[in-house]
C-alpha positions in Angstrom: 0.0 0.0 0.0 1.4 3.5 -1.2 0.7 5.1 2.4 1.6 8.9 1.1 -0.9 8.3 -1.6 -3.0 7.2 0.8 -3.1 10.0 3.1 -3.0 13.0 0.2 -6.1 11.4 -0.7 -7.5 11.4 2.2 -6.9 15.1 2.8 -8.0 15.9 -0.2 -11.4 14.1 -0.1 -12.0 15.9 3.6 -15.0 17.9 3.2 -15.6 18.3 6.9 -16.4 21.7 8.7 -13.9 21.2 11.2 -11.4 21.9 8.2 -9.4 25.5 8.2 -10.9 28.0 5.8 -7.3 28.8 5.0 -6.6 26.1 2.6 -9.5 26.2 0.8 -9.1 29.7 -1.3 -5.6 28.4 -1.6 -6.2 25.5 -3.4 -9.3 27.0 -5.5 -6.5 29.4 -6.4 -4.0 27.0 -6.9 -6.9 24.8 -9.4 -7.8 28.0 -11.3 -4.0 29.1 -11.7 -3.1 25.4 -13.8 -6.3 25.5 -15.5 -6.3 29.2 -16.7 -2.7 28.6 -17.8 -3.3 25.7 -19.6 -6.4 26.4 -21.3 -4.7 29.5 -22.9 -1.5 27.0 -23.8 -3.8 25.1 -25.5 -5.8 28.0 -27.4 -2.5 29.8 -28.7 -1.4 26.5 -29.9 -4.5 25.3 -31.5 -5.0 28.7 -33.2 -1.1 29.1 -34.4 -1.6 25.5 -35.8 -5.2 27.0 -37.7 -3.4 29.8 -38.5 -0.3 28.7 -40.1 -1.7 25.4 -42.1 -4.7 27.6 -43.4 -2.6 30.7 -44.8 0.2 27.9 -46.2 -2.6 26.1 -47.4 -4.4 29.5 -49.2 -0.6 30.2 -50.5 -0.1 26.7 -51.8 -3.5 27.1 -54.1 -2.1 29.5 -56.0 1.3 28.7 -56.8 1.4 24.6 -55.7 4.1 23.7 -53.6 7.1 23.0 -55.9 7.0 25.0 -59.3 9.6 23.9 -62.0 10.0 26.5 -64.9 12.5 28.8 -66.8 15.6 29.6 -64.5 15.2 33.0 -65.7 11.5 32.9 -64.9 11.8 31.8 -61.3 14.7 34.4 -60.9 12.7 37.1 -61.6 9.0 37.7 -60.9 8.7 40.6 -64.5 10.1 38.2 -66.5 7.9 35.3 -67.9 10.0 33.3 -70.0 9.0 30.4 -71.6 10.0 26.3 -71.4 8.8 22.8 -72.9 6.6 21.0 -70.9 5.9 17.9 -72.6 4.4 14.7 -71.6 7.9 12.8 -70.6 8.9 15.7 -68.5 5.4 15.5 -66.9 6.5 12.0 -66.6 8.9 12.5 -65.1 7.7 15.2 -62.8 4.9 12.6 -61.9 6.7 9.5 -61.3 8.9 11.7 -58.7 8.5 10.5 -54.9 6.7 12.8 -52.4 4.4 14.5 -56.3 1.0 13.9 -56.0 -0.1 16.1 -58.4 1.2 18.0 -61.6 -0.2 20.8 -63.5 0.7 23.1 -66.2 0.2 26.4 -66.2 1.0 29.5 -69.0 1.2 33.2 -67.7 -0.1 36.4 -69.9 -0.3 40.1 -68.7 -3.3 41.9 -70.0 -5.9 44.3 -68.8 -9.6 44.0 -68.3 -11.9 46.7 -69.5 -15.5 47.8 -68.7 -17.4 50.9 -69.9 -16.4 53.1 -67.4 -13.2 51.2 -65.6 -10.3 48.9 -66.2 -7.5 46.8 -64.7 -4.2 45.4 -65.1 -4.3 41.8 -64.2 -2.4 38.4 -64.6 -4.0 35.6 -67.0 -2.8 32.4 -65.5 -4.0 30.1 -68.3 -4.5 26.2 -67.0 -5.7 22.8 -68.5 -7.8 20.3 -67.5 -5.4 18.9 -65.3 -6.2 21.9 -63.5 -6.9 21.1 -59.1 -9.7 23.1 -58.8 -10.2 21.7 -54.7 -8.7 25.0 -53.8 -10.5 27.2 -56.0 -13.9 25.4 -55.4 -13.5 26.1 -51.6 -13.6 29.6 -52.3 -16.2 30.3 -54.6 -18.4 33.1 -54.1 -20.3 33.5 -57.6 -20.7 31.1 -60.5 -18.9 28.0 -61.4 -15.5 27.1 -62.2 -15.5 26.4 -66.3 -13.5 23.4 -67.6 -10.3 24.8 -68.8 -9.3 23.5 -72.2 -5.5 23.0 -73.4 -6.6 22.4 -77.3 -9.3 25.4 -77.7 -10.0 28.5 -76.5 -13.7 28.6 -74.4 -13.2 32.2 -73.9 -14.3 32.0 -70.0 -12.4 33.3 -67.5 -12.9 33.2 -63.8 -12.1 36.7 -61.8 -11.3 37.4 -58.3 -13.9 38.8 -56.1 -11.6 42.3 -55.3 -11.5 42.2 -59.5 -15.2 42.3 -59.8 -16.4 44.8 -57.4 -13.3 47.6 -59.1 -14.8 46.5 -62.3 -18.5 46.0 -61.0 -19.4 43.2 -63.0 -21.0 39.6 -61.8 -20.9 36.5 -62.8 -22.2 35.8 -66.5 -21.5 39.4 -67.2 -19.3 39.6 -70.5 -15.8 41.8 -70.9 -13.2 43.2 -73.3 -9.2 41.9 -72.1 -6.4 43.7 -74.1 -3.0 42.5 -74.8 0.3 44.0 -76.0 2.7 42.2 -77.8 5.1 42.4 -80.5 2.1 42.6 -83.2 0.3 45.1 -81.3 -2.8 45.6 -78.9 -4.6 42.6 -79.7 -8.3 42.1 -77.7 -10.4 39.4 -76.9 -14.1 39.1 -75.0 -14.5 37.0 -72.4 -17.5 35.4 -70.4 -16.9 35.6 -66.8 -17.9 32.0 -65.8 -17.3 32.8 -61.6 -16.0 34.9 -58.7 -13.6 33.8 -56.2 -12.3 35.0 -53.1 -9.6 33.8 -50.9 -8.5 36.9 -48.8 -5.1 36.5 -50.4 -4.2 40.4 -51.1 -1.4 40.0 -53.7 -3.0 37.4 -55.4 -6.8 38.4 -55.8 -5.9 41.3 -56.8 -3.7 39.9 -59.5 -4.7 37.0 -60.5 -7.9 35.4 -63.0 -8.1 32.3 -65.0 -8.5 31.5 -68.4 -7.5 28.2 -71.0 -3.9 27.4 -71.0 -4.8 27.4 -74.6 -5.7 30.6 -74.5 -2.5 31.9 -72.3 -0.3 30.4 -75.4 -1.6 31.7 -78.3 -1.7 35.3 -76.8 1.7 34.3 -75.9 2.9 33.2 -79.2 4.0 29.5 -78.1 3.8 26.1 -79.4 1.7 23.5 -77.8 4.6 21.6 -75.5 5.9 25.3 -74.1 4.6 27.2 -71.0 5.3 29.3 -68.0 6.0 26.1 -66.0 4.5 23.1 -64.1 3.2 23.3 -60.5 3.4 20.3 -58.0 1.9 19.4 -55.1 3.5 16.8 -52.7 1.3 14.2 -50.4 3.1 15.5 -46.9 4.1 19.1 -46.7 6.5 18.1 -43.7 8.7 16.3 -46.4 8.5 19.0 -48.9 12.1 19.8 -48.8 13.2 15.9 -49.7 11.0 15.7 -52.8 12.4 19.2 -54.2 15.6 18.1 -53.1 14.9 15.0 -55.5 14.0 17.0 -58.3 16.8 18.8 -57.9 19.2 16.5 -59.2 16.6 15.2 -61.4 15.5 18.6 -63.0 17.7 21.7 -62.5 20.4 22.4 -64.8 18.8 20.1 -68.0 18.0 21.6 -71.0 14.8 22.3 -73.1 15.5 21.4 -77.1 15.6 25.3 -77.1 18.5 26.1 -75.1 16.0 26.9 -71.9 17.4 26.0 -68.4 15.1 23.8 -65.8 14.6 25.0 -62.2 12.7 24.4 -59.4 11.5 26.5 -56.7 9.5 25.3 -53.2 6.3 27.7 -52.0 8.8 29.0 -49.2 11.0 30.2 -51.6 8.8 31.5 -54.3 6.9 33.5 -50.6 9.7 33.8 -48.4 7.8 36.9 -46.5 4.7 35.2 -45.7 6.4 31.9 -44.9 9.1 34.2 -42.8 5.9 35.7 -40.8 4.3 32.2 -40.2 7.8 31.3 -38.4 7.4 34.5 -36.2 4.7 32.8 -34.3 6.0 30.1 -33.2 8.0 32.5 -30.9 5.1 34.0 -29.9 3.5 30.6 -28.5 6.9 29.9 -26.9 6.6 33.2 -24.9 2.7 32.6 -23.9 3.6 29.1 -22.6 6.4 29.8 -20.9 4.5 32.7 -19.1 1.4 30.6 -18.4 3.6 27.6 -16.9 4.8 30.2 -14.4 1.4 31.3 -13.5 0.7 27.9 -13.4 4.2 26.9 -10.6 3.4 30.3 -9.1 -0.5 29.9 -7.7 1.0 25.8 -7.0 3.7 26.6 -5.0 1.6 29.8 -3.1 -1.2 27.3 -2.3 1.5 24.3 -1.5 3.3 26.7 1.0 -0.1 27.6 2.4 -1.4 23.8 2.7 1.7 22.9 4.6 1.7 25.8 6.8 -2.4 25.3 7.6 -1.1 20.9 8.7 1.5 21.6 10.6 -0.1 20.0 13.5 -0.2 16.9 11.3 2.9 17.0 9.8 4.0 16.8 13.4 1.7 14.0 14.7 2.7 12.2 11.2 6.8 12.6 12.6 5.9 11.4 16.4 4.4 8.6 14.9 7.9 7.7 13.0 7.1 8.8 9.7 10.3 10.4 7.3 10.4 13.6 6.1 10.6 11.9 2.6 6.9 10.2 3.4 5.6 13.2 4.5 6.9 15.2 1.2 5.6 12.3 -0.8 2.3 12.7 0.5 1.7 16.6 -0.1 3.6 16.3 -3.1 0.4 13.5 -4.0 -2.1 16.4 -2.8 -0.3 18.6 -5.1 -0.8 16.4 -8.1 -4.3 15.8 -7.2 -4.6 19.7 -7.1 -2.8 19.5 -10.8 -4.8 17.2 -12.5 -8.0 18.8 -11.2 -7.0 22.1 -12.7 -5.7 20.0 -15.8 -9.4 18.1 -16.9 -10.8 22.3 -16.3 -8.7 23.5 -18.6 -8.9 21.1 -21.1 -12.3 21.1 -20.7 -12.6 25.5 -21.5 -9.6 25.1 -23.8 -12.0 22.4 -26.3 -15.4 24.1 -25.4 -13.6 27.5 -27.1 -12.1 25.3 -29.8 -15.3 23.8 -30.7 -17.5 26.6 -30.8 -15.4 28.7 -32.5 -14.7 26.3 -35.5 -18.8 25.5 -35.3 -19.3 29.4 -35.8 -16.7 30.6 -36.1 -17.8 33.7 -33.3 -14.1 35.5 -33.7 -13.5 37.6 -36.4 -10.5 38.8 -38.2 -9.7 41.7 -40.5 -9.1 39.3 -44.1 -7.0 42.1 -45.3 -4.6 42.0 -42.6 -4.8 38.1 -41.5 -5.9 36.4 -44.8 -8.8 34.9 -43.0 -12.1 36.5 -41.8 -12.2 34.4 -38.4 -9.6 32.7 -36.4 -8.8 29.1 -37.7 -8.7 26.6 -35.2 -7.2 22.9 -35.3 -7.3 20.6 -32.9 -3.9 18.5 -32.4 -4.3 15.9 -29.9 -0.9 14.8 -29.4 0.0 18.8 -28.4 -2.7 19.0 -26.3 -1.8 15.8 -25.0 1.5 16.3 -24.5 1.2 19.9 -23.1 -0.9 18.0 -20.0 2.1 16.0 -19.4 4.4 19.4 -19.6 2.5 21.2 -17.2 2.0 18.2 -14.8 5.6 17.5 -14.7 6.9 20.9 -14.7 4.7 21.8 -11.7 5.9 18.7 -9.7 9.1 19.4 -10.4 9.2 23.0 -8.9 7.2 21.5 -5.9 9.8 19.5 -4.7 12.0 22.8 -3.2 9.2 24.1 -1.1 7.7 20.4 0.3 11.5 20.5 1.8 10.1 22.6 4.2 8.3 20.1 6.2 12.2 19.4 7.2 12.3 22.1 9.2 8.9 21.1 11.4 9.5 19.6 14.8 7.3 17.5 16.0 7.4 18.6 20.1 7.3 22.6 18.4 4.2 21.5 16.0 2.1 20.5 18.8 1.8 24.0 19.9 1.4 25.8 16.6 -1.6 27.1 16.3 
């Protein structure tokens, strides 16, 4: 029989009126301290984890995660340079570990024109190998056409920023101009849908057309493009695959003359990327501020306790019981004390989880946060493991102040009052 364990849970299933009223703030204290501090541990992790997989996943439907093109093209964002993409390079591209899907994709500056407004944008011209998963998700108007690579279906799909500077719908019909080397050359399109993913720099850029389309305003051949974008089945291993196609890729030639390359979605959006980084030093700083909240209202509340029994700390010493029993057995109370505040603030921490990916109650500026309400995910094995932390931490710090039953006397205790 474990006889501190025995006695810690005795005190700490003693409900009787005889007991102090000192102890018992303390240890409400001491409850709400651990779960307070751990409910907001779990929050700022859940939301950092929302935050950072939902903006890398809003940045990775735009430009994929690995894009191989033109050296020269991925070098430099004004220049758009063409390369071959054929079907054994897409082989190849394909067959690759880590790829699970591969897209082409040709670029073409132009400007959209209304009666009484008009806009520089990007034509990013794609096929019917085209991922529309992202897209879909962010529909606001209309329906994503099916993008051709052998004609030209002269629908285009527009941003929702592009639409209301334009003010046109979905259905509505427009002029695009584009200048090349023979000229100002015009074409009408039928907006087929709106999107809208929050993404600044890219709705305000950025519509869709045929890939067919993209290359004969471009001048190109069937087999050439801007490039090829690929998306990989783990992000967490996105560095091995481009590190693969590397060696496989960069450096080859075109029958042209035109240099391979590849680039990753951190390096082709270092700044965002860079930002998303900066929070996980923010979460750092709010744990290690709520684990001291946490040790500080424990070891208040453990000083208290042991102050408040010192009658029966000393009784427990006449009766030939070792200061290491005794520690044991208010380091036990402690831990019931612990895991008390623990199932609270998991409990708060999920109830705030839950409700705000239900409704998502909080809101966020879109313009500054790419999002309109705080993402949310729920990791179990952080939550799981951030239990364990505190537990352990907070026993740990314990141990210093439950030496002070040392310094209790048992013929001195009898008279403390």
């Amino acid at each position: 029989m474990n006889f501190p364990l025995f006695i810690a849970r005795r005190i700490y299933q003693d409900n009787t009126d005889n007991r102090q009223q000192v102890s018992k703030p303390a240890i409400r204290i001491a409850t709400a301290g651990v779960a307070i501090g751990l409910a907001v541990m779990i929050l700022s992790v859940c939301v950092v984890l929302g935050f950072k997989h939902t903006i890398r996943d809003k940045v990775a439907g735009f430009g994929s995660h690995i894009q191989v093109a033109n050296f020269y093209t991925l070098q430099s964002a004004a220049t758009d340079l063409p390369i071959v993409m054929n079907d054994s390079l897409l082989k190849v591209l394909r067959q690759t570990q880590g790829v699970k899907h591969v897209q082409r994709f040709a670029m073409k500056q132009g400007i959209l024109k209304t009666d009484n407004d008009f806009l520089g944008v990007m034509f990013k011209g794609v096929g019917p190998d085209f991922d529309t998963t992202f897209i879909h998700q962010n529909m606001v108007e209309g329906s994503i056409p099916k993008f051709s690579d052998s004609s030209s279906t002269n629908r285009i799909l527009l941003s929702n920023t592009m639409a209301q500077k334009l003010r046109v719908k979905a259905g509505d019909r427009i002029f695009a101009y584009f200048i090349g080397d023979g000229g100002v050359r015009t074409r009408r399109f039928s907006i087929s849908g709106i999107y809208q993913t929050n993404l600044s720099q890219y709705d305000k850029t950025t519509c869709f057309c045929d890939i067919y389309t993209a290359q004969k305003l471009n001048g190109w051949t069937d087999d050439l493009a801007t490039g090829a974008e690929l998306s990989v089945n783990n992000f967490d291993s996105l560095q091995y695959t481009a590190d693969i196609l590397i060696q496989r890729v960069n450096r080859t030639q075109d029958q042209y003359g035109n240099t391979y390359s590849t680039k990753t979605i951190r390096e082709l959006s270092p700044q965002i990327f860079s930002w998303l980084d900066l929070l996980d030093l923010n979460v750092w700083i709010i744990l290690a501020i709520m684990t001291a909240v946490a040790v500080v209202t424990m070891v208040s509340g453990l000083l208290i306790i042991i102050l408040e029994r010192t009658t029966m700390i000393g009784i427990l010493k006449a009766l030939g019981a070792r200061n290491s029993t005794v520690r044991h057995t208010f380091l036990w109370f402690a831990a019931f004390i612990i895991g008390k505040g623990l199932i609270i603030g998991d409990a708060i921490a999920l109830a705030i989880i839950v409700l705000q990916k239900t409704t998502g109650i909080v809101k966020l500026d879109p313009v500054t946060y790419y999002v309109d309400t705080v993402p949310v995910e729920i990791n179990w094995l952080f939550i799981v493991a951030l239990n364990i932390a505190t537990l352990l931490i907070a026993l740990f710090v314990l141990i210093a102040p439950s030496y002070l039953i040392s310094h209790i006397h048992p013929a001195k205790s009898m008279r403390y009052e």
